[in-house]
KEFI-148869 format. One record per residue: z, x, y of N, C-alpha, C in turn; residue in three letters. Coordinates in nm, 3 decimals, m for minus. Atoms other than C-alpha are relative to their C-alpha. Layout:
BEGIN
<<Z, X, Y>, <Z, X, Y>, <Z, X, Y>, ALA>
...
This chain:
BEGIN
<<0.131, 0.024, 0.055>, <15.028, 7.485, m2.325>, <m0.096, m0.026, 0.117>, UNK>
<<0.098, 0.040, m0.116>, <14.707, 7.499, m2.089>, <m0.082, m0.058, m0.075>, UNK>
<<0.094, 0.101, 0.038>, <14.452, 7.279, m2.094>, <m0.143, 0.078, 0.034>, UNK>
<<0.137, m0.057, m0.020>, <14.064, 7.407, m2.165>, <m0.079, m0.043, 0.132>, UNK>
<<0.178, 0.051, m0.090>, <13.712, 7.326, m1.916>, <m0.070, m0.082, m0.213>, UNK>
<<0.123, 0.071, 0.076>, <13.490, 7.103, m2.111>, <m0.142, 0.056, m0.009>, UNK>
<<0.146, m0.065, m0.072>, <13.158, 7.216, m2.190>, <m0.110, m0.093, m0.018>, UNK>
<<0.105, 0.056, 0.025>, <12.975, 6.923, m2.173>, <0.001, m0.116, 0.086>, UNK>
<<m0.033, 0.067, m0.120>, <13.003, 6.747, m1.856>, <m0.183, 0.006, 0.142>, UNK>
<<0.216, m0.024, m0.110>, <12.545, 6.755, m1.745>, <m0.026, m0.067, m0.102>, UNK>
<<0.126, 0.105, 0.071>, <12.311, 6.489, m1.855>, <m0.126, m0.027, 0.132>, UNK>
<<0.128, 0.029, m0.058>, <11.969, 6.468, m1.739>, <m0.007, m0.152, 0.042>, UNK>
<<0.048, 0.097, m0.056>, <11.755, 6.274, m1.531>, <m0.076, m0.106, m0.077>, UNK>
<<0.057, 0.089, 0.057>, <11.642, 5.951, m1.684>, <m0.166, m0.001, 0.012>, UNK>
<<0.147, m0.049, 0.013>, <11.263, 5.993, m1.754>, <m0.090, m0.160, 0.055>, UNK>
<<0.119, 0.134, m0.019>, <11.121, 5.607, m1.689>, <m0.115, m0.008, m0.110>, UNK>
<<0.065, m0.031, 0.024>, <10.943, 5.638, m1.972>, <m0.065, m0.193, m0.046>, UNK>
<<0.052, 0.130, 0.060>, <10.746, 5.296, m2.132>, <m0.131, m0.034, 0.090>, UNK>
<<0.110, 0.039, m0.017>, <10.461, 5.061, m2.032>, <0.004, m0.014, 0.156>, UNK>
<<0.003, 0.053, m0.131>, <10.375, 4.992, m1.673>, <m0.051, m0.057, 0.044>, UNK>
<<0.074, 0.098, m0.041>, <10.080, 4.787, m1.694>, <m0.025, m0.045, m0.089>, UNK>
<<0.042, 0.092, 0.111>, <10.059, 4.500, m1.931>, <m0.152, m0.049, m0.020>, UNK>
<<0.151, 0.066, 0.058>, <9.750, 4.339, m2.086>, <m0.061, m0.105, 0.122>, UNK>
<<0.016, 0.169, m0.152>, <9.567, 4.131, m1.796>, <0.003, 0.079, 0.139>, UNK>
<<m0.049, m0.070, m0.134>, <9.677, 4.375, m1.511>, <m0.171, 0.074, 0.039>, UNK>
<<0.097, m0.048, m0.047>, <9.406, 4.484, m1.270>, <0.088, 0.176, 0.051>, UNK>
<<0.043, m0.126, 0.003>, <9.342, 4.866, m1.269>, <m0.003, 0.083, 0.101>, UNK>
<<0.057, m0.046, m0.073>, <9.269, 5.102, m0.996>, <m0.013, 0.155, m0.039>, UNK>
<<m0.006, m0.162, 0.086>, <9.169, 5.481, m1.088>, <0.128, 0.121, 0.037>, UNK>
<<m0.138, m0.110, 0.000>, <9.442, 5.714, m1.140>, <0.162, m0.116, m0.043>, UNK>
<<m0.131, 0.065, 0.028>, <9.710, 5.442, m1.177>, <0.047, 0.025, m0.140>, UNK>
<<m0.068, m0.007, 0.125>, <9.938, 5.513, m1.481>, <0.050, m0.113, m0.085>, UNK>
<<m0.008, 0.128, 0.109>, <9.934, 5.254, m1.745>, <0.133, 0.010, m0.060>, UNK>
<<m0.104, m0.006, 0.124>, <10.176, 5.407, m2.007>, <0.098, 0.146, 0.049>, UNK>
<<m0.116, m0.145, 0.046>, <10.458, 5.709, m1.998>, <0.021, 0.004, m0.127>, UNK>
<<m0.014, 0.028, 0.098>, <10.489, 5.819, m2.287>, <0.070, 0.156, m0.078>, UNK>
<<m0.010, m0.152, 0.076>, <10.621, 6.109, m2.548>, <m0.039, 0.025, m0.126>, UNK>
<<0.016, 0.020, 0.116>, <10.399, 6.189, m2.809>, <m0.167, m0.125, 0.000>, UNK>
<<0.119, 0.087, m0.034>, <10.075, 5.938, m2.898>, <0.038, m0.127, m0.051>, UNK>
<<m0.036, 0.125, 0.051>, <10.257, 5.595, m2.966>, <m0.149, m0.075, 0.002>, UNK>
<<0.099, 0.092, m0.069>, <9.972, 5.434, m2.728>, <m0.175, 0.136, 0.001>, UNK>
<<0.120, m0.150, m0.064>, <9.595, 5.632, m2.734>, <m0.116, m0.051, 0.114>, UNK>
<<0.042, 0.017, m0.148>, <9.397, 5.653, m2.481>, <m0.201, m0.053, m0.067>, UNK>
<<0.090, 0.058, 0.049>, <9.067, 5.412, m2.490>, <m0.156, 0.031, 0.101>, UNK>
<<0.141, m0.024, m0.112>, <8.710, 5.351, m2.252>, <0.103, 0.000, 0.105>, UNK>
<<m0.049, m0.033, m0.145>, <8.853, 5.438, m1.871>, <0.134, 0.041, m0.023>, UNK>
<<m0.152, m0.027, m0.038>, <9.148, 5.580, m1.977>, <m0.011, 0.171, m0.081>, UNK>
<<m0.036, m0.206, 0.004>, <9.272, 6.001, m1.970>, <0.145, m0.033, m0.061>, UNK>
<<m0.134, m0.018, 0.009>, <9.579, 6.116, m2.112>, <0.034, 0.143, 0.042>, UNK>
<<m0.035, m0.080, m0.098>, <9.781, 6.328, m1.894>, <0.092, 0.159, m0.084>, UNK>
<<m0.051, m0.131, 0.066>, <9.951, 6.703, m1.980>, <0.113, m0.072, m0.097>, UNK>
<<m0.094, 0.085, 0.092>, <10.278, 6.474, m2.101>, <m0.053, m0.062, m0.073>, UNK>
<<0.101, 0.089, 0.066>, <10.056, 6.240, m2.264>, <0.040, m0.170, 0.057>, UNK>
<<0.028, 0.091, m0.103>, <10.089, 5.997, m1.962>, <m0.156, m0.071, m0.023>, UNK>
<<0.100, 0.107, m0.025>, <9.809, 5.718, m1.995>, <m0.041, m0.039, 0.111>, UNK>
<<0.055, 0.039, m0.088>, <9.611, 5.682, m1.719>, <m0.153, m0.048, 0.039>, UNK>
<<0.053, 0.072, m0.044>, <9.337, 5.476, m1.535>, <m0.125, 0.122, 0.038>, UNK>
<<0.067, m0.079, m0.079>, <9.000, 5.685, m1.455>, <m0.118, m0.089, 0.041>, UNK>
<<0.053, 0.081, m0.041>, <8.822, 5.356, m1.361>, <0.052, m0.128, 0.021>, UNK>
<<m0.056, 0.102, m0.047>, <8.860, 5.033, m1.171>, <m0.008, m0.138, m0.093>, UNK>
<<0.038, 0.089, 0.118>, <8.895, 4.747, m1.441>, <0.136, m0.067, m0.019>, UNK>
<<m0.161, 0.102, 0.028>, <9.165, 4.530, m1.619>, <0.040, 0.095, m0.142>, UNK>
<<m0.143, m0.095, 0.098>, <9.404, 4.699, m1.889>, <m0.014, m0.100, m0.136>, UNK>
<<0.038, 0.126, 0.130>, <9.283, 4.547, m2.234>, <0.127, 0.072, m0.080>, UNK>
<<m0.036, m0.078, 0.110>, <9.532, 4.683, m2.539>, <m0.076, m0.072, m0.125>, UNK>
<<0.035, m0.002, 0.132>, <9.411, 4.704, m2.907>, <0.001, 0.069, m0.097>, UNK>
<<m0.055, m0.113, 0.083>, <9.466, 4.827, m3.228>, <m0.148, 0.044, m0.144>, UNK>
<<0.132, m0.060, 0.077>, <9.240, 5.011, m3.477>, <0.062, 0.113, m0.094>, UNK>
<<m0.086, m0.054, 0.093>, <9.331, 5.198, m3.803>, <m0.048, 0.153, 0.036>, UNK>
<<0.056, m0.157, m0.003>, <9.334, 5.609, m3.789>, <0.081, 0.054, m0.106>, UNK>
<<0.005, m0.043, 0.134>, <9.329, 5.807, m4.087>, <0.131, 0.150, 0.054>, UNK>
<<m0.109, m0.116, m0.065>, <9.650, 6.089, m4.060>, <m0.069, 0.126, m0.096>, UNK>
<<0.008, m0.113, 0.032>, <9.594, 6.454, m4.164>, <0.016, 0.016, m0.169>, UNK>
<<m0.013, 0.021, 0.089>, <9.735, 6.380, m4.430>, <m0.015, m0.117, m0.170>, UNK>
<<0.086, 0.096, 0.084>, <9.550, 6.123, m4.618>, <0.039, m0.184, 0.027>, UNK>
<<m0.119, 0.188, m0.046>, <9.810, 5.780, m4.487>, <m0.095, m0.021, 0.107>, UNK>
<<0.101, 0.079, m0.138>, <9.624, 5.557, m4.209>, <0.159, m0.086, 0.040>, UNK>
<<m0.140, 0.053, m0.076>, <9.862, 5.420, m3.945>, <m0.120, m0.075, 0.156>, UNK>
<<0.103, 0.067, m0.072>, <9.734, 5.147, m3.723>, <0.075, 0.029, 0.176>, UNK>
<<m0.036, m0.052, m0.131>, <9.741, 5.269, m3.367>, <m0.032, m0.123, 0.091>, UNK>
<<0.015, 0.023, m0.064>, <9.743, 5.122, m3.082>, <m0.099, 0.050, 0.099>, UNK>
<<0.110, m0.107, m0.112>, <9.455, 5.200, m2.787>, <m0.039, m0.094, 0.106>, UNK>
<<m0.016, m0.014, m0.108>, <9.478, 5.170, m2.461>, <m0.132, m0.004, 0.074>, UNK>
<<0.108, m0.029, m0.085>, <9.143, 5.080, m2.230>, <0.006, m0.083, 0.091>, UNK>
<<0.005, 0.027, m0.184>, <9.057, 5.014, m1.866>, <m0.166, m0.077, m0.003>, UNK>
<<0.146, 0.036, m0.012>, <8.711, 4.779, m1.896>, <m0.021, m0.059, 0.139>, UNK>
<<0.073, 0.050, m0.095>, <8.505, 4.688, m1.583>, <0.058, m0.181, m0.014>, UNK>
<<m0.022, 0.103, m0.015>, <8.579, 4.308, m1.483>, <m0.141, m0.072, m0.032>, UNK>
């Protein structure tokens, strides 16, 4: 009796994905707030979201979070989270 190959012996690179700058944290432009997949977190005043939908910084400020209701496509509201960069 021989023994097979396995075919499942590859796993990817761990992505880092989550928050990186908490509530309170000072800012600088371009710094990346959030990783993300998808729009858990949206993007607020001084803040871009990136091709991934990376959260980032496009002004120098502190990292507020807050949440605010948005209406879905489909008639349900789901209270989001949002993500902004305000001036000090």
């Amino acid at each position: 009796m021989s023994g097979g190959s396995t075919r499942n012996g590859r796993d990817s690179r761990a992505k880092s994905l989550g928050v990186k700058m908490h509530d309170g944290a000072i800012a600088a432009p371009g710094m990346i707030i959030i990783r993300q997949r998808g729009l858990k977190y949206l993007p607020g005043e001084g803040v871009r979201r990136g091709d991934d939908d990376t959260l980032y910084a496009i002004t120098e400020g502190v990292v507020r979070y807050g949440t605010a209701r948005k209406k879905k496509f489909d008639g349900n509201t789901r209270v989001a989270t949002i993500v902004a960069v305000r001036a000090q």
